[in-house]
N, C-alpha and C positions, 0 to 999 in steps of 0.2 A: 674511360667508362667507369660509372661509379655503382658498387655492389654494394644496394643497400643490404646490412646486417643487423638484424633484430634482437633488440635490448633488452623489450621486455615482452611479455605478455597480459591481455588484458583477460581476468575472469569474469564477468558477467552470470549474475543470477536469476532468477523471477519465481517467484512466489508468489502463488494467490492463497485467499481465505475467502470466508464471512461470516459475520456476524449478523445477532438478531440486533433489530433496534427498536427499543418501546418507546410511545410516544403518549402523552396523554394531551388533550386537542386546549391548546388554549380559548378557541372559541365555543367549546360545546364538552368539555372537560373528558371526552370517549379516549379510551385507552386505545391504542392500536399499535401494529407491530410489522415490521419488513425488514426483510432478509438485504443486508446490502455485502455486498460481493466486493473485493479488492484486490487489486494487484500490486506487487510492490519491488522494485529491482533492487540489485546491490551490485556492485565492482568491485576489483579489486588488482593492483597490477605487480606482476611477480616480473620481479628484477631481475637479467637476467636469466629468466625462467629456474632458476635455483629453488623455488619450492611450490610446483604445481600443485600439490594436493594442499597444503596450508593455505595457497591464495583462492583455489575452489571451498576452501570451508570458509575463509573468511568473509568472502562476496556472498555466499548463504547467508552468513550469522547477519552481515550488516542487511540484506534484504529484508530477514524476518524482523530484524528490529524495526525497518522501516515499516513493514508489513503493522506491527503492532503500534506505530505512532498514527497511522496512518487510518486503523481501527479505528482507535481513540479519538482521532481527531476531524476525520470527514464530516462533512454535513450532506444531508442529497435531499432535493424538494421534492418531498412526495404528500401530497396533501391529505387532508384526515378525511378515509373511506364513509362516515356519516356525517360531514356538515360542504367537504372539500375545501376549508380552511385552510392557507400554508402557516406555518408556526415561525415566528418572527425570525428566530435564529437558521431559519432553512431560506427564508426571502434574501438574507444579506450574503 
């Protein structure tokens, strides 16, 4: 009979946020503005289990970090409220 024995542990995070995003309409030049929402994980695996509360902060930190690339870097198609234009960079 084999008793498995556990090595490590896995931390796991999740973070949401959002931000605004302003948009000005390439085809009718109207400013507009929407709220986009994200979510973002992080891990982290404590060897051992030798330091649960440093691998639950570091599965946070790399969450939020992701949280914050993930800000910056989303696109989502929502088309402009007076023409309903999608703006090039939201079509690809």
């Amino acid at each position: 009979m084999i008793i498995p024995i556990p090595i490590a542990v896995r931390h796991n995070a999740i973070v949401r946020g959002a931000t605004w995003r302003v948009v000005s309409c390439e085809n009718c030049q109207q400013l507009y503005a929407f709220l986009l929402e994200i979510e973002a994980r992080g891990t982290d695996l404590d060897l051992l289990s030798l330091d649960s509360p440093g691998s639950e902060q570091r599965a946070l930190a790399q969450a939020q970090e992701n949280l914050v690339a993930k800000a910056r870097n989303s696109v989502v198609a929502i088309p402009c409220p007076q023409c309903g234009f999608y703006q090039a960079d939201m079509v690809r």
